[in-house]
C-alpha positions in Angstrom: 102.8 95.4 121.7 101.4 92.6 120.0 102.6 88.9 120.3 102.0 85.7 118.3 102.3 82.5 120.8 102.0 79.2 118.7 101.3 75.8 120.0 100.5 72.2 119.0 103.6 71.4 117.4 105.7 68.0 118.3 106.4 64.3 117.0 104.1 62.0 114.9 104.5 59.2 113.1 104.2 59.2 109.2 100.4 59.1 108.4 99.3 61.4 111.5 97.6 64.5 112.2 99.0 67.6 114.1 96.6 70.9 114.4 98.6 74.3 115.6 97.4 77.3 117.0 98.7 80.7 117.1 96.8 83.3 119.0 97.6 87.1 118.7 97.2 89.1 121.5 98.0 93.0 122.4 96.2 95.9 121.1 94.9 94.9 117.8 92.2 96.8 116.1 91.5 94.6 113.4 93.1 91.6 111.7 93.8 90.9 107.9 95.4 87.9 106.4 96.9 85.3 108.4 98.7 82.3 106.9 101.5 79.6 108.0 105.3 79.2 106.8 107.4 76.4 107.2 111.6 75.8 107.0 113.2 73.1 106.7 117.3 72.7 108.2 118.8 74.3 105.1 115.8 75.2 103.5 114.2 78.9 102.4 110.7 79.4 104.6 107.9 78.4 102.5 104.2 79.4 102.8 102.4 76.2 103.4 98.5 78.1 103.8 97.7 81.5 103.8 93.9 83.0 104.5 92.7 85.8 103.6 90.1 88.4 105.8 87.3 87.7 103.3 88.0 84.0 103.9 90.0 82.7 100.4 92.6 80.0 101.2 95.7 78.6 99.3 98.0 76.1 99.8 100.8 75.2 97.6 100.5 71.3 96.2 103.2 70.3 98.4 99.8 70.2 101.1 96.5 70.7 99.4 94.1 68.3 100.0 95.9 67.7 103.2 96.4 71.0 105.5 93.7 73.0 106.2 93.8 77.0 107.4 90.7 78.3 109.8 90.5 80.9 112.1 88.8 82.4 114.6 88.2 85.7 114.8 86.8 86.4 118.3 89.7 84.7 120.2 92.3 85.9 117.2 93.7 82.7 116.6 94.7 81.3 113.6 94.9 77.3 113.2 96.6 74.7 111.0 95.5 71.2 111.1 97.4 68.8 108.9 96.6 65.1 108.2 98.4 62.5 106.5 101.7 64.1 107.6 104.7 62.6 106.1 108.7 63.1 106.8 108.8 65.8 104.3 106.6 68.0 106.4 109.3 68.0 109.4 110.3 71.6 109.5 109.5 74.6 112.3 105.6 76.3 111.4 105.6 80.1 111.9 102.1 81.7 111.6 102.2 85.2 110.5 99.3 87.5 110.7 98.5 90.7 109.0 97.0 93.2 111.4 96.2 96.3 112.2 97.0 97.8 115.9 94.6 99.9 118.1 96.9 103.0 116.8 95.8 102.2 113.3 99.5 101.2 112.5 99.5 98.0 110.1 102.3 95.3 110.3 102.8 91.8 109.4 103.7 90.0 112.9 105.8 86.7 113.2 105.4 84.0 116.0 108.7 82.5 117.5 107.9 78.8 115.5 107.0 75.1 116.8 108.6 72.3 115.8 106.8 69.4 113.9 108.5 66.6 113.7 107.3 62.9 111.5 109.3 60.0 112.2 108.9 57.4 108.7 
């Protein structure tokens, strides 16, 4: 069974910096892509950065030049850290991992999501 725990989310005021984790843990063979999603109250989830295995990154405009995706592949834990937040970027962040299990079976796994919250 594999499980996706996120952390780091909470309040900041406009202008801030928040980094989340989300670690994977279970019986994972190897892991893909891994990326982070966002919603908004009344809002469709959007990908905010996704990273690929063979390390590409892409962020829509909404956050380029201000989130940035990393991981790290021997604790499998994928990180967001975000500067110059502003009110806009309020929403809950899910990370979402592309993996592959120790019985070769592939899925794309969702954390529960942490709430980031910035106050203007």
């Amino acid at each position: 069974q594999v499980q996706l725990v996120e952390s780091g989310g909470g309040l900041v005021q406009a202008g801030g910096s928040l980094r989340l984790s989300c670690a994977a843990s279970g019986s994972i063979f190897s892991i893909n892509a891994m990326g982070w999603y966002r919603q908004a109250p009344g809002k469709q989830r959007e990908l905010v950065a996704a990273l690929t295995s063979g390390g590409t990154t892409n962020y829509p405009d909404s956050v380029k030049g201000r989130f940035t995706i990393s991981r790290d592949n021997a604790k499998n834990t994928v990180y967001l850290q975000m500067n110059s937040l502003k009110p806009e970027d309020t929403a809950v962040y899910y990370c979402n991992i592309d993996l592959v299990e120790a019985s070769l079976k592939r899925g794309r796994y969702w954390g529960r999501g942490t709430q980031v919250t910035v106050s203007s």
